[in-house]
C-alpha positions in Angstrom: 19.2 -11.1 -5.0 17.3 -11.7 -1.5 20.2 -10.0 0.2 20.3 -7.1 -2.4 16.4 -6.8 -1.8 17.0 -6.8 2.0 19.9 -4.2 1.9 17.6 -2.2 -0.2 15.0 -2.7 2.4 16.5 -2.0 5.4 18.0 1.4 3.8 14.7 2.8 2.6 12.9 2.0 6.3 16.3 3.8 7.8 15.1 6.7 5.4 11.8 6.8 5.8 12.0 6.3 10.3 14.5 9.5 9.6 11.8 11.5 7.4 8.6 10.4 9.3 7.0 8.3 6.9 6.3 4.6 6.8 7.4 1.8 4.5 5.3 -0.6 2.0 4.7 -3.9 0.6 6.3 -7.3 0.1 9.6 -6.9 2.1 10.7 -9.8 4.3 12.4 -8.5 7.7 12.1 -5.3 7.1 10.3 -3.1 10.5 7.7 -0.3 9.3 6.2 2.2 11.1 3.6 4.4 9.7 2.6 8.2 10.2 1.4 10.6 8.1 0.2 14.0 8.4 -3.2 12.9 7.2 -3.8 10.5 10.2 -2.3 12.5 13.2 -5.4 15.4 11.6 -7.8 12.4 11.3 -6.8 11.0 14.9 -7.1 14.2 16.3 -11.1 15.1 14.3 -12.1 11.5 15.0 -12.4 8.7 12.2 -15.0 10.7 10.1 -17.8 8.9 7.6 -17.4 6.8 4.7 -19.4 9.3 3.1 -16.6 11.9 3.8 -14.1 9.2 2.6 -15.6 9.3 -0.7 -16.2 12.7 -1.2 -12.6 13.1 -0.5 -11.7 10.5 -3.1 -14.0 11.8 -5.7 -12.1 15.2 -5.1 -9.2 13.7 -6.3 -8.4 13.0 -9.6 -6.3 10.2 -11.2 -5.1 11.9 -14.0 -3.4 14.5 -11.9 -1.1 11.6 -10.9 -0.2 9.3 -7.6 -1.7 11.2 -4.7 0.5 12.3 -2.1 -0.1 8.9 0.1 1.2 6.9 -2.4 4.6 8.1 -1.9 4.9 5.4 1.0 3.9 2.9 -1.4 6.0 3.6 -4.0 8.7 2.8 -1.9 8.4 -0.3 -2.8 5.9 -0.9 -5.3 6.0 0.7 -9.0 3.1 1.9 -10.7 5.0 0.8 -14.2 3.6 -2.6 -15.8 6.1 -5.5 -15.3 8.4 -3.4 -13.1 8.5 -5.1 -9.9 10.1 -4.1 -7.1 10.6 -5.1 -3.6 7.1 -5.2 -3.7 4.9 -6.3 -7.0 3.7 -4.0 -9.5 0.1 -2.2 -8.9 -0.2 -1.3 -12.2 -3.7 -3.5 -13.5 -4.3 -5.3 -10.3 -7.6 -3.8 -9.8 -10.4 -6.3 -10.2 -7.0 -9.2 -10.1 -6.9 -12.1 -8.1 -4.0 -11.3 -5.5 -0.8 -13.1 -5.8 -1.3 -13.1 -9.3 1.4 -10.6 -10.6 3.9 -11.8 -13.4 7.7 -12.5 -12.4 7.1 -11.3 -8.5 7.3 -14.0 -5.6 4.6 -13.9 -3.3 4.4 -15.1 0.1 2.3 -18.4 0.6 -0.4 -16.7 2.6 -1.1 -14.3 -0.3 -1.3 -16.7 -3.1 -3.9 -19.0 -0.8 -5.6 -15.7 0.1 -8.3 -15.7 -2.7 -8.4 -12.5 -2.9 -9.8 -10.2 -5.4 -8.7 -6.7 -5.7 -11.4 -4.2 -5.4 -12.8 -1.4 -3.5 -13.7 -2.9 -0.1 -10.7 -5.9 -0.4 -8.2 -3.0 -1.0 -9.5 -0.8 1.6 -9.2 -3.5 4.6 -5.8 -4.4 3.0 -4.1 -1.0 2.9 -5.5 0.1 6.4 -4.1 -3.2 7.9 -2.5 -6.0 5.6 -1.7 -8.6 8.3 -5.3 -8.6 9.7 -6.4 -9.4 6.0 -3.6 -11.6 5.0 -1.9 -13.2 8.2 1.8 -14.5 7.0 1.8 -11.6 4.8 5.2 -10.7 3.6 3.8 -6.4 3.8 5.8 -4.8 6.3 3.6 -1.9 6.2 1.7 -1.1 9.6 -1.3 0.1 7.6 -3.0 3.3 6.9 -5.6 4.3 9.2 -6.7 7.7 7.2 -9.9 6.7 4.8 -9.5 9.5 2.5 -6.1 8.6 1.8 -7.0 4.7 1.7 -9.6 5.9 -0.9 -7.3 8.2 -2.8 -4.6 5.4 -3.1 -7.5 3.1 -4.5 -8.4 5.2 -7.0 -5.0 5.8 -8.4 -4.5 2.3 -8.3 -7.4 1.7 -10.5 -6.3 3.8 -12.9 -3.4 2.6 -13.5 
């Protein structure tokens, strides 16, 4: 199974370094780079305010379905209960402890985290994973964009 979730892997971050986007979650040796169109406009404007953030994310609405950012984490997370993938399932994390997801193996470093799953804790962990969690099994480089961090957050907590 490790090697079928490593092939897997290592096929999806071929496909996503040949489409320009970056690869997600829980995958052991797997190399991820991340760019998207929303960061190269928010590197270019500067980092903007939280206060934009938020407007941005209250602009977007849940029920429309996974914002366009969270197509580099459904690589390898599923927003379907009990569906893990190379990456656990997001669906009712928010306000979890992390780690904490039926039938998917953690790394060591995320079940000692202590780690709840809000807001601010999400935030820091989608914009840079192995700053939050050191020994984090997340390939992912991060997500630099806030809007997108807060669009990805809100879909998350709807879920």
């Amino acid at each position: 199974m490790k090697i079928q979730n490593l092939v897997t892997c290592s096929i999806m971050a071929g496909v996503l370094a040949a489409c320009g986007g970056g690869a997600s979650e829980e995958a052991e040796g797997s190399a991820a780079s991340q760019t998207a169109e929303g960061d190269t406009a928010n590197a270019a404007a500067g980092n903007g305010s939280m206060a934009q953030a938020s407007d941005e994310a209250a602009a977007y609405d849940p029920a429309s379905g996974p914002p366009k950012a969270f197509a580099q984490c459904s690589i390898c997370h599923s927003a379907e209960p009990g569906k893990n993938m190379i990456g656990p399932s997001l669906a009712g994390i928010y306000g979890e402890k992390a780690g904490d997801v039926e039938g998917f193996n953690f790394s060591p470093a995320m079940m000692k985290s202590g780690l709840v799953w809000d807001d601010e804790t999400l935030d820091a962990y989608i914009e840079n994973p192995r700053k939050v969690v050191p020994g984090t099994r997340m390939s992912y480089a991060g997500m630099k964009n806030p809007e997108m961090r807060q669009q990805i957050i809100e879909y998350i907590k709807s879920l």
